[in-house]
Backbone as CSV, one residue per row, in Angstrom:
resi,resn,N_x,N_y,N_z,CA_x,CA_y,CA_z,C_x,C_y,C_z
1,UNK,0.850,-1.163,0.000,0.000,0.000,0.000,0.904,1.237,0.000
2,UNK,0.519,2.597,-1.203,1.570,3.647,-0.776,0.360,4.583,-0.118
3,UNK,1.282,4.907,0.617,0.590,6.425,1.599,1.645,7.835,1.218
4,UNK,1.076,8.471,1.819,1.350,9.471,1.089,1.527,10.194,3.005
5,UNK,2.535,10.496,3.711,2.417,11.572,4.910,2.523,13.591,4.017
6,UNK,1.124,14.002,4.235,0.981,15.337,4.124,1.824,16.457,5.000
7,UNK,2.046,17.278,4.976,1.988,18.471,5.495,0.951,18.512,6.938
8,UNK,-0.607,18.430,6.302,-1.550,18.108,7.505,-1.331,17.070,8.362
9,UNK,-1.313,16.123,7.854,-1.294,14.788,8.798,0.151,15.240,10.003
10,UNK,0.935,15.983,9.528,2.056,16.367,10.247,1.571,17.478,11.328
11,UNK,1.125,18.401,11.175,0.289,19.232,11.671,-0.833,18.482,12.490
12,UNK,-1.607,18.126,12.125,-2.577,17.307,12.892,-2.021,16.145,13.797
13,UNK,-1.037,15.520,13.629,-0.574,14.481,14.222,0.193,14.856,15.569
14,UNK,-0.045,13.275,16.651,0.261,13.907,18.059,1.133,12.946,18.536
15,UNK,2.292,13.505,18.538,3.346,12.786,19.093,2.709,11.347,20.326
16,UNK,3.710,10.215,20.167,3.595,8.587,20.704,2.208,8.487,21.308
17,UNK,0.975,8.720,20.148,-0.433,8.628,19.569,-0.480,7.576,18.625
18,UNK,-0.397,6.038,18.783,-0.299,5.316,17.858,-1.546,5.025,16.746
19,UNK,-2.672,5.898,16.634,-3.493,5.691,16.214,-4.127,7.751,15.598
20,UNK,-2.955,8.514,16.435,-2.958,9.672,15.840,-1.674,10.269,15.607
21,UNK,-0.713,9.445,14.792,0.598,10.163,14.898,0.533,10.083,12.904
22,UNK,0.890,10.968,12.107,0.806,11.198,10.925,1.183,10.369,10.032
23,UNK,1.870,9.015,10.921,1.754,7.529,9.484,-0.029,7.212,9.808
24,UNK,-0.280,7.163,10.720,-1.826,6.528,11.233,-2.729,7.480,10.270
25,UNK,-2.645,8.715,10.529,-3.559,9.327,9.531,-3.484,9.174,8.062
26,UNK,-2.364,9.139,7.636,-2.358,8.773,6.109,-3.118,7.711,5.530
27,UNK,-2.590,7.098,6.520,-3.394,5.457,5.776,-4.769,5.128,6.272
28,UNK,-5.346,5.913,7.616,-6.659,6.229,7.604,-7.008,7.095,6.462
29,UNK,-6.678,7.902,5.845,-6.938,8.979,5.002,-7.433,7.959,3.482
30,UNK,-6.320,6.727,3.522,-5.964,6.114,2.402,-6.953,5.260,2.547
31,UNK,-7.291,4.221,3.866,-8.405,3.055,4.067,-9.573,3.338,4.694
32,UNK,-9.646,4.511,5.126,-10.853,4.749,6.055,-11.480,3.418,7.059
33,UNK,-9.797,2.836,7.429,-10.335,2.098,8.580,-9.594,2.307,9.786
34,UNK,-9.492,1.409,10.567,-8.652,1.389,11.882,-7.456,0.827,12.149
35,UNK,-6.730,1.979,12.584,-4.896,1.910,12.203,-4.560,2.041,13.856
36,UNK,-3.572,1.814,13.884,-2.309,1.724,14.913,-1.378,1.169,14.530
37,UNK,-0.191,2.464,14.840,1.304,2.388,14.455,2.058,2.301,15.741
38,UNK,3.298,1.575,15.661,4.022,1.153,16.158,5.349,1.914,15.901
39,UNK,6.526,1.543,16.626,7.497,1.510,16.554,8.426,1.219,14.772
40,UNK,7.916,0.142,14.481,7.788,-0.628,13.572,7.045,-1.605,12.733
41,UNK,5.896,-0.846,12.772,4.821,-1.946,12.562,3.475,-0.953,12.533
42,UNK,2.723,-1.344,11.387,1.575,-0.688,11.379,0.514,-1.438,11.442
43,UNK,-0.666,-1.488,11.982,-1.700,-2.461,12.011,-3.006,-1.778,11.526
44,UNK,-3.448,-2.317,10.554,-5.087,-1.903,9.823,-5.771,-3.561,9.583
45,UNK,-7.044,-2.328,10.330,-7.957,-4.046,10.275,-8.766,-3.605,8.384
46,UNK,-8.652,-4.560,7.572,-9.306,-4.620,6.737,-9.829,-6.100,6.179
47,UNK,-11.271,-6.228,5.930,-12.294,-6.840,5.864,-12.068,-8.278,7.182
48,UNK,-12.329,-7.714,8.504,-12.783,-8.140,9.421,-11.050,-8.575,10.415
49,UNK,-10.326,-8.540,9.794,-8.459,-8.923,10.289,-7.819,-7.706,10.589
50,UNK,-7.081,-8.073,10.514,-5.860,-7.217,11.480,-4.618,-7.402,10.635
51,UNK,-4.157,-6.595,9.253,-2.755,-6.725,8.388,-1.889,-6.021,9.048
52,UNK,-1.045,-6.674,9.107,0.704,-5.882,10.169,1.143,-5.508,8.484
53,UNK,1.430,-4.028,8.735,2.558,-3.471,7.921,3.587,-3.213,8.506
54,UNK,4.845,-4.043,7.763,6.527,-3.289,7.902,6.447,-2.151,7.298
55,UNK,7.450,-1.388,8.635,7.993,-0.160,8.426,9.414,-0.117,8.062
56,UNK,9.464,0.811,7.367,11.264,0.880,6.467,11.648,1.400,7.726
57,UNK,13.045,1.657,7.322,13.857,2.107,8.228,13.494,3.600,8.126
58,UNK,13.297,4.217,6.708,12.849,5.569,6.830,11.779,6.264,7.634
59,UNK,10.628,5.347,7.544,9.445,5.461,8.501,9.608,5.584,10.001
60,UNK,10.464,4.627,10.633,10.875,4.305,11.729,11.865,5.434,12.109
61,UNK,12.882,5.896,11.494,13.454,7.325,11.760,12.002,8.874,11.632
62,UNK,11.698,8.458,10.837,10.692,9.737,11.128,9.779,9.175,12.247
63,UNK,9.232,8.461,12.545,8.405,8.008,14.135,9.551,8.764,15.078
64,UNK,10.279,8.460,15.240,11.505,8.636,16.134,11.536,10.227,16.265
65,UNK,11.553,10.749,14.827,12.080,12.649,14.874,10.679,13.324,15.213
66,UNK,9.583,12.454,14.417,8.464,13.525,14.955,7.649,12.937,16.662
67,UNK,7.778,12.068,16.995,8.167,11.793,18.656,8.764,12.468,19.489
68,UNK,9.882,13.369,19.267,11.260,14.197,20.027,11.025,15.203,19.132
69,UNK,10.041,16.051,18.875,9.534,16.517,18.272,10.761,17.635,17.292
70,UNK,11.588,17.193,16.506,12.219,17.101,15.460,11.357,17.350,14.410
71,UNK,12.148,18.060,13.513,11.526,18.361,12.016,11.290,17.217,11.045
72,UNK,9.828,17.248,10.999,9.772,16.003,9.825,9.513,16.809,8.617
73,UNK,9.304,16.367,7.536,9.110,16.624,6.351,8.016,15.593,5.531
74,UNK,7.156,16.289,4.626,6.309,15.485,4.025,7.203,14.060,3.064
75,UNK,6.118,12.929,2.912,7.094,11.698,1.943,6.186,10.837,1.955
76,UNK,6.085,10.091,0.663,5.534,9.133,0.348,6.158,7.788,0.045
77,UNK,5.555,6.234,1.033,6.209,5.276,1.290,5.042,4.038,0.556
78,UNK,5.520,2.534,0.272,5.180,1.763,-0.098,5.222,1.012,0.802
79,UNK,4.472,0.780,1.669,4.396,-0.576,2.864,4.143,-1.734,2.362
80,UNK,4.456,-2.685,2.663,4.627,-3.942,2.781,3.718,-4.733,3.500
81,UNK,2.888,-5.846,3.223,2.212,-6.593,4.455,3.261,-7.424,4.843
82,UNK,3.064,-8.129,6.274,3.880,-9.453,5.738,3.379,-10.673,5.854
């Protein structure tokens, strides 16, 4: 799945909020379902389950900078199920 992190979702998003931090909104934005992000790991329930997405290492450094509230920047990623 690619998501796309906005400008907004950055703005709107609330630091170690695993279900409101600006990977979570994207891909709510993208599935209009129910997300929680992790450390490394994203979870969306779609059609009745629970798919774990890997996070790159890039993702996982921006969790990290916009957490310690560090400058993130907008970017668009290709997740992975596994």
């Amino acid at each position: 799945m690619k998501i796309t992190v906005t400008q907004k979702d950055i703005n709107k998003g609330i630091p170690r909020i695993g279900d409101k931090c600006p990977i979570a909104l994207a891909i709510k934005r993208k599935t209009h379902k129910y997300v929680q992000v992790g450390c490394t790991y994203a979870w969306v329930k779609l059609k009745n389950r629970m798919v774990t997405y890997v996070l790159p290492d890039t993702v996982v450094q921006f969790i990290k900078d916009f957490d310690e509230n560090r400058k993130v920047r907008p970017f668009s990623v290709k997740l992975k199920p596994l």
